[in-house]
C-alpha positions as CSV (number, residue, x, y, z in Angstrom):
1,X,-39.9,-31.2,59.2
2,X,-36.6,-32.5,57.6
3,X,-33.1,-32.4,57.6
4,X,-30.5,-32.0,54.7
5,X,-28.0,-35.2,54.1
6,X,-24.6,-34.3,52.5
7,X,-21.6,-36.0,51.7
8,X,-20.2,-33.2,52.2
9,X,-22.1,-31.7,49.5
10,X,-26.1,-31.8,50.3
11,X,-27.5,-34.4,48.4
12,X,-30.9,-35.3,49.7
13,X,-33.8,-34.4,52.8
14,X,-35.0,-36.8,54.8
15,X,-38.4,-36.7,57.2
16,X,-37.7,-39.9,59.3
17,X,-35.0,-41.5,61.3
18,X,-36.0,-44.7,59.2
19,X,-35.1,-42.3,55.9
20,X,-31.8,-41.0,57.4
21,X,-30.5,-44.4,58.3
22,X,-31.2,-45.7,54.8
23,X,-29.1,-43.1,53.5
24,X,-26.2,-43.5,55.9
25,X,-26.2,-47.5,54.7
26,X,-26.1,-46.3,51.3
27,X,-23.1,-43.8,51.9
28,X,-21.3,-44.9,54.8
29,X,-17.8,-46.4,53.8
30,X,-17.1,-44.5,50.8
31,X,-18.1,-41.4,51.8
32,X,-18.1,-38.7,54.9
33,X,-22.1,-38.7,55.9
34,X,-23.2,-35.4,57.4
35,X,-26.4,-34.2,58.5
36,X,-27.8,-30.6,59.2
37,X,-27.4,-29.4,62.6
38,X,-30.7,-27.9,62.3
39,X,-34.1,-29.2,61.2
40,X,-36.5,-27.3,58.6
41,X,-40.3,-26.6,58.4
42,X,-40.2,-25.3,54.5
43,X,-39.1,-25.8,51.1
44,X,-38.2,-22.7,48.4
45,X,-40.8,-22.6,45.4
46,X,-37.1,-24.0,43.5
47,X,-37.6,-26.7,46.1
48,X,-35.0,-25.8,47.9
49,X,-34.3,-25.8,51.8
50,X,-35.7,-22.3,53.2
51,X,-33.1,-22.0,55.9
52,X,-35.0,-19.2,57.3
53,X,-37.5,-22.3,58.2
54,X,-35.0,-23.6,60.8
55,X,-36.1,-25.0,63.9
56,X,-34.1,-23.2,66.8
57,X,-33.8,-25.8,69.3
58,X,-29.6,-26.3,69.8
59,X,-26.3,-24.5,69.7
60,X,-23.7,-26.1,68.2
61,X,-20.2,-25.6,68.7
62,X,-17.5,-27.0,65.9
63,X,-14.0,-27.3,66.7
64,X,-11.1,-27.7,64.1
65,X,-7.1,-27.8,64.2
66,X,-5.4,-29.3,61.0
67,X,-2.0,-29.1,63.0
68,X,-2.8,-30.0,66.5
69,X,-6.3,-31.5,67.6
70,X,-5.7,-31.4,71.3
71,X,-6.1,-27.5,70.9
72,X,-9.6,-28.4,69.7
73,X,-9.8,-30.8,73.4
74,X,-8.6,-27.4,75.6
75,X,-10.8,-25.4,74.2
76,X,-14.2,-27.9,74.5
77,X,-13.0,-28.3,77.8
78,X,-12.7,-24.6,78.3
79,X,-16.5,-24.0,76.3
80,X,-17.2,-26.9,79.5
81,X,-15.9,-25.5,82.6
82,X,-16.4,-21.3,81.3
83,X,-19.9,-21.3,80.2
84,X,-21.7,-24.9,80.6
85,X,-21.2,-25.8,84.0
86,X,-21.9,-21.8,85.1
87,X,-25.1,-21.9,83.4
88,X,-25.8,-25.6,84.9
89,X,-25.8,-26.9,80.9
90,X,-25.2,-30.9,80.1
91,X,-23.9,-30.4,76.8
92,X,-23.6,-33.6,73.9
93,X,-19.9,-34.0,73.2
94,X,-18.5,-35.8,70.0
95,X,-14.7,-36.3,68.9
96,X,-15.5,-36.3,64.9
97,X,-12.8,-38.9,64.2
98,X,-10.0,-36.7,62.9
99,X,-9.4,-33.1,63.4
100,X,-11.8,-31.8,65.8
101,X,-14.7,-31.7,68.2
102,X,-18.4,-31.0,68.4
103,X,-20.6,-29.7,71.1
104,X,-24.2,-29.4,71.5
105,X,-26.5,-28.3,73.9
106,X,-30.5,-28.6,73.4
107,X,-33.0,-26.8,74.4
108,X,-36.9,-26.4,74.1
109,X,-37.7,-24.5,70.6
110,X,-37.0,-20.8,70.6
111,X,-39.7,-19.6,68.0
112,X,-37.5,-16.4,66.8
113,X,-38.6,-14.4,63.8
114,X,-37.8,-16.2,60.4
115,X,-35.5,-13.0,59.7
116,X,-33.2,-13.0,62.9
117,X,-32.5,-16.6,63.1
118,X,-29.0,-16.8,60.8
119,X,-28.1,-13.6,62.3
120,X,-28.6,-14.1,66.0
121,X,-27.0,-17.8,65.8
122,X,-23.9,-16.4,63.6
123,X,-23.4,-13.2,66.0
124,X,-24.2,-15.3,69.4
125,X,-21.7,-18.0,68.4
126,X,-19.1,-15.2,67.4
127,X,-19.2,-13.7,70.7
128,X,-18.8,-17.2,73.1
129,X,-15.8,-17.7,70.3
130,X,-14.4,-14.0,71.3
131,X,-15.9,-14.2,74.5
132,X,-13.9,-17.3,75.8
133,X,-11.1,-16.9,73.6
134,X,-11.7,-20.5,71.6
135,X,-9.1,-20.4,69.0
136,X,-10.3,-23.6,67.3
137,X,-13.9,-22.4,67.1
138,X,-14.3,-22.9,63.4
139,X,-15.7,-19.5,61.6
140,X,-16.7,-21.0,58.3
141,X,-19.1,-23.0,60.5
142,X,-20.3,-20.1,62.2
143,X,-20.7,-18.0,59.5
144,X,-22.9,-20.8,57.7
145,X,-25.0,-20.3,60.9
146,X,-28.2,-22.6,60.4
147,X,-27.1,-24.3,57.5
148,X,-24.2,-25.9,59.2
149,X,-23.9,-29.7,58.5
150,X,-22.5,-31.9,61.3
151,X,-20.6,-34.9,60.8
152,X,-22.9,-38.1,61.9
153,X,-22.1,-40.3,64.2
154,X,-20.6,-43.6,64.5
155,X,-19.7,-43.1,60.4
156,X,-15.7,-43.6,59.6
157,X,-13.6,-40.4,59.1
158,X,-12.2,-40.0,55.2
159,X,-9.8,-37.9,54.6
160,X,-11.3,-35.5,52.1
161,X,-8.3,-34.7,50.2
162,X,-6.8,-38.3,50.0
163,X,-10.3,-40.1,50.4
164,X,-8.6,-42.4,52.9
165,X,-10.1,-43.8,56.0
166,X,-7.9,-43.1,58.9
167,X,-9.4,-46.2,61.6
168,X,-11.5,-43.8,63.7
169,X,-14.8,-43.2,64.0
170,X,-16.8,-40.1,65.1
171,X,-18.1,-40.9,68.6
172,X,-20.3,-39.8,71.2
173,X,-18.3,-38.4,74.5
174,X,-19.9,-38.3,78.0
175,X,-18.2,-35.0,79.8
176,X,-15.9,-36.9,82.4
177,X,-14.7,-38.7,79.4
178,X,-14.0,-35.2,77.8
179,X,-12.6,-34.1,80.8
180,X,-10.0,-37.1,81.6
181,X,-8.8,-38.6,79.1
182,X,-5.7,-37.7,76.9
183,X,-6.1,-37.1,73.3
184,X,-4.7,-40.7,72.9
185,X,-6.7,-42.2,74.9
186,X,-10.0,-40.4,73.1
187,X,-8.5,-41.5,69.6
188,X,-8.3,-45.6,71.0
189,X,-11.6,-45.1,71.8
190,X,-12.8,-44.0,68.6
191,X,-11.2,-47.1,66.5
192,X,-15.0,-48.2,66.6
193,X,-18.9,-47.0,66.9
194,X,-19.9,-46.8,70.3
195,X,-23.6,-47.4,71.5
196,X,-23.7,-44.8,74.2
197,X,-26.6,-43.0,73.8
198,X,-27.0,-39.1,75.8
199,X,-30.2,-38.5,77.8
200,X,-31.3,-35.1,76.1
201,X,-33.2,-32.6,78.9
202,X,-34.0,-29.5,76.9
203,X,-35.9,-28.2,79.5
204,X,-32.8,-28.1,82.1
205,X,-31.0,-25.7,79.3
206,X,-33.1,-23.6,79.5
207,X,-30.6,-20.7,80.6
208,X,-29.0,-21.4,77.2
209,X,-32.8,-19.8,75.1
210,X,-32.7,-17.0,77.5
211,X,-28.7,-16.3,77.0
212,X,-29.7,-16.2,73.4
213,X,-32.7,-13.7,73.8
214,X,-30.3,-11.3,76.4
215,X,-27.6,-11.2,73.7
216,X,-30.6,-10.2,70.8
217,X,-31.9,-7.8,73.1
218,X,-28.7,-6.2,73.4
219,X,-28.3,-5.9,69.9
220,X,-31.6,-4.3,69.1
221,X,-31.7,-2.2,71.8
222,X,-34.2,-3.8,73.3
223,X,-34.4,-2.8,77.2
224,X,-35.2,-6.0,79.6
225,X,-34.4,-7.1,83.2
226,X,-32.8,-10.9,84.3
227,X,-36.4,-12.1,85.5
228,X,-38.0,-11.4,82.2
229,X,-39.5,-14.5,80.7
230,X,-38.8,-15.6,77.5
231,X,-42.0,-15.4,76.2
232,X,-41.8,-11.3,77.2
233,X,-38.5,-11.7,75.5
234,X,-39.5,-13.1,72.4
235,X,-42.5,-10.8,72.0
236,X,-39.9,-7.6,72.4
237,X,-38.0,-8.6,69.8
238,X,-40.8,-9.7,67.1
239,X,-41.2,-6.0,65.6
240,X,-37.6,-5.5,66.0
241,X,-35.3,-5.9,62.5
242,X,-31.4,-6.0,63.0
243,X,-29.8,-2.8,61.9
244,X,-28.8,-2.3,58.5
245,X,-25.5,-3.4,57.8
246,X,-23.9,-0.5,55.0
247,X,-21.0,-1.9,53.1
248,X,-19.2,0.6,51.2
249,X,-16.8,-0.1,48.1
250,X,-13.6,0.2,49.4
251,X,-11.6,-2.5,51.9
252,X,-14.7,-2.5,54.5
253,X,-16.1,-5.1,52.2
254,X,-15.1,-5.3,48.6
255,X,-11.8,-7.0,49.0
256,X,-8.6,-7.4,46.3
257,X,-8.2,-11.7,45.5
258,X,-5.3,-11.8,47.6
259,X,-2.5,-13.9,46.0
260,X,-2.7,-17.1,47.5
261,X,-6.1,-17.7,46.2
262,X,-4.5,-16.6,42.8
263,X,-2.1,-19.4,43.0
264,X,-4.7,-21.7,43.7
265,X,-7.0,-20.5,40.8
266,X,-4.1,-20.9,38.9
267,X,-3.2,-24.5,40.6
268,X,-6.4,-26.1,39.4
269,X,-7.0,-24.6,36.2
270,X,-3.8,-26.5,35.4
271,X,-4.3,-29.7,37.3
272,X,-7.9,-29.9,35.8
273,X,-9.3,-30.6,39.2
274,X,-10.0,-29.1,42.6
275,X,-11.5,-30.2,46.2
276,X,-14.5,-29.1,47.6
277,X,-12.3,-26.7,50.1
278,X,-10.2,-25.2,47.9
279,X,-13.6,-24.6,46.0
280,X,-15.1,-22.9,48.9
281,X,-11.9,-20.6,49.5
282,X,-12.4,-19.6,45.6
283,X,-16.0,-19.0,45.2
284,X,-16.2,-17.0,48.6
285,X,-13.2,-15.3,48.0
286,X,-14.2,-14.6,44.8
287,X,-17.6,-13.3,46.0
288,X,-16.1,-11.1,48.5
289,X,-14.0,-9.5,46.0
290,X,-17.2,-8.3,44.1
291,X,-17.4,-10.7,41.7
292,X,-20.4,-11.5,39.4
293,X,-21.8,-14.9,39.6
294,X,-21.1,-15.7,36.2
295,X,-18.0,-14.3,36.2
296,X,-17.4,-17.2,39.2
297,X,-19.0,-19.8,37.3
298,X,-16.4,-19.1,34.6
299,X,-13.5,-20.0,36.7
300,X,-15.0,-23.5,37.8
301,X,-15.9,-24.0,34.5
302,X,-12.5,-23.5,33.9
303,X,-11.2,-25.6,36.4
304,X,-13.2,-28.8,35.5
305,X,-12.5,-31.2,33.0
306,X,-16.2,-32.7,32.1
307,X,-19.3,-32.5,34.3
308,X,-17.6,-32.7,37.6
309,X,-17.9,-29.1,38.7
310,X,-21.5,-29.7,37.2
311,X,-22.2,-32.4,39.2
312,X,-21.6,-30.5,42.4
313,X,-23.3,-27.4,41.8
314,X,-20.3,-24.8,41.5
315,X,-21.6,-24.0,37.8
316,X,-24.9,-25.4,35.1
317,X,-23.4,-23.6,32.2
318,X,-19.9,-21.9,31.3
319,X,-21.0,-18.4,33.1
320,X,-24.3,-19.8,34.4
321,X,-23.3,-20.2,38.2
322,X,-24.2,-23.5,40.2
323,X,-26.4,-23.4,43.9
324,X,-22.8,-23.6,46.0
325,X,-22.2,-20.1,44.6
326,X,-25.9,-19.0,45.0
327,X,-26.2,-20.3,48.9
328,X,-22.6,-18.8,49.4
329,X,-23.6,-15.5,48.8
330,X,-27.1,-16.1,50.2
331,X,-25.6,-16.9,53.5
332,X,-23.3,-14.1,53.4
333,X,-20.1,-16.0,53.9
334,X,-17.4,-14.5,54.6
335,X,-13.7,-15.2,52.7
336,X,-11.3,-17.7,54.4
337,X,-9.3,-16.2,57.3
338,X,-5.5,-16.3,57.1
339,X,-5.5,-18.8,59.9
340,X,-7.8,-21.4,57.8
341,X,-5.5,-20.9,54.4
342,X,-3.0,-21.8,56.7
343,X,-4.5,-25.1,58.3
344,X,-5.8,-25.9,54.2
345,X,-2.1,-25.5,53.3
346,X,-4.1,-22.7,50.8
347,X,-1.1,-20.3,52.2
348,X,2.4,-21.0,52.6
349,X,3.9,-18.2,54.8
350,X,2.8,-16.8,58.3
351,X,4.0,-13.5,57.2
352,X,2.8,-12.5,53.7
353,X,0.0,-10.1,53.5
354,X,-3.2,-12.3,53.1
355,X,-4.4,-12.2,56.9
356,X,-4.6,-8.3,56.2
């Protein structure tokens, strides 16, 4: 098994804790380190990470505010008291450093079907998020599902706009820490690594795996009862396939480049130079418009002075688009909300017509 290492873009896999740590040393400092949230059995014949490989042994939970991070604290403490301490779940807490929160909670491996795994994570996390009402509950995580990347721990935050470190690191949390302390207080802490390590029990969050198979069930139409095992579970839903989702051509998926992203497009052709968010509010804007790849790969060639947009994989030729675009669409990602232009500065009024 391995994990992908990105900075944030993903850079390299790594097998061992040994391999991971050398790559932190070489990174940490200059860069943000991230890590999958997930690890992977397979490689793609391209050798490429085969997401659909992913070993299904946490949720994770990211939480973001640009404006306001103690909205990210209320709501991990809501995530806490709502659904962990109900279901008798010791979740792993982290303050990233800067604008938000992570949660985890691990269990034993849930061997789903290679082809329900992105869609039963996405979906599950979408309805805790609706479920609970967690307004920071960042979607563009969700909707990357198991190819989320998770900001490492005890690495300093940087500022990916300005690339400046802000004094904090991204620490580990135990819950009456989470609980008590002000945001304040939480940010002292973080002015350096802490060594606290968590005692992971998979096998006493359990009730999280069988959560996980009720919601499938539910989806598939799958009939089952409370006491069900989750092996019975898990062999009711192998033959099963989600239903197929029809898009047709009008708004229901094909949507206009709202304006904003426009500007933006128009922003950094000038400026010769964009940031790996405003890149991702393009190309999945751009995809959920209808867009051709090389029609995508275009604009960032466009954009780019040199071999930067190259470099990162957002084109390899003029109209030859890059992997970004091609794990974009693979994923299925949905276009920025409204509420994240807003937060990226990406929109400048509460009222225009983007969040329609």
């Amino acid at each position: 098994m391995f994990r992908e290492f990105g900075t944030p873009a993903r850079i390299a896999t790594f097998s061992s804790q040994e391999e991971g740590q050398d790559l932190v040393f070489k990174y940490i400092g200059s860069t943000n380190c991230y890590v999958s949230v997930y690890a992977f059995r397979n490689k793609t014949e391209a050798n490429k990470t085969d997401y659909d490989s992913a070993v299904i042994e946490t949720i994770w939970f990211d939480f973001d505010d640009d404006n306001d991070v103690s909205n990210c604290l209320e709501d991990v403490r809501k995530l806490y008291k709502e659904y962990c301490l109900p279901n008798n779940l010791i979740p792993r807490i982290f303050y990233t450093g800067g604008r938000g929160f992570q949660l985890n909670i691990d269990f034993e491996e849930l061997p789903l079907p290679d082809r329900l795994k992105r869609k039963v994570i996405r979906n599950y996390i979408m309805f805790i998020k609706d479920k609970y009402k967690l307004k920071s509950l960042d979607e563009h995580c969700i909707n990357n599902s198991v190819a989320c990347l998770r900001r490492m721990v005890n690495t300093p935050y940087i500022h990916k706009k300005t690339q400046q470190k802000n004094g904090r690191y991204c620490i580990p949390m135990n819950v009456s820490e989470v609980l008590q302390y002000s945001m304040e207080e939480i940010e002292s802490l973080s002015v350096k690594p802490r060594t606290q390590q968590f005692a992971i029990n998979r096998a006493s969050n359990e009730k999280v795996a069988v959560n996980i198979l009720h919601y499938l069930c539910d989806e598939l139409e799958i009939k089952y009862t409370p006491t069900n095992s989750i092996h019975f579970l898990l062999d009711a839903v192998q033959s099963k396939e989600y239903p197929q989702e029809v898009y047709s051509c009008s708004t229901d998926y094909i949507k206009p480049v709202r304006k904003c992203i426009v500007n933006l497009i128009d922003k950094c052709i000038a400026e010769g130079h964009s940031n790996h968010s405003e890149n991702n509010a393009i190309a999945t804007e751009l995809i959920n418009a209808g867009w051709k790849d090389n029609n995508i790969a275009f604009v960032f060639s466009s954009i780019y002075e040199g071999q930067d947009g190259r470099r990162w994989g957002w084109y390899t030729g003029p109209t030859e688009a890059g992997f970004q675009i091609k794990n974009l669409r693979t994923k299925g990602i949905n276009r920025f909300s409204k509420n994240k232009l807003l937060q990226l500065n990406l929109c400048k009024c509460n009222h225009c017509g983007c969040g329609r």
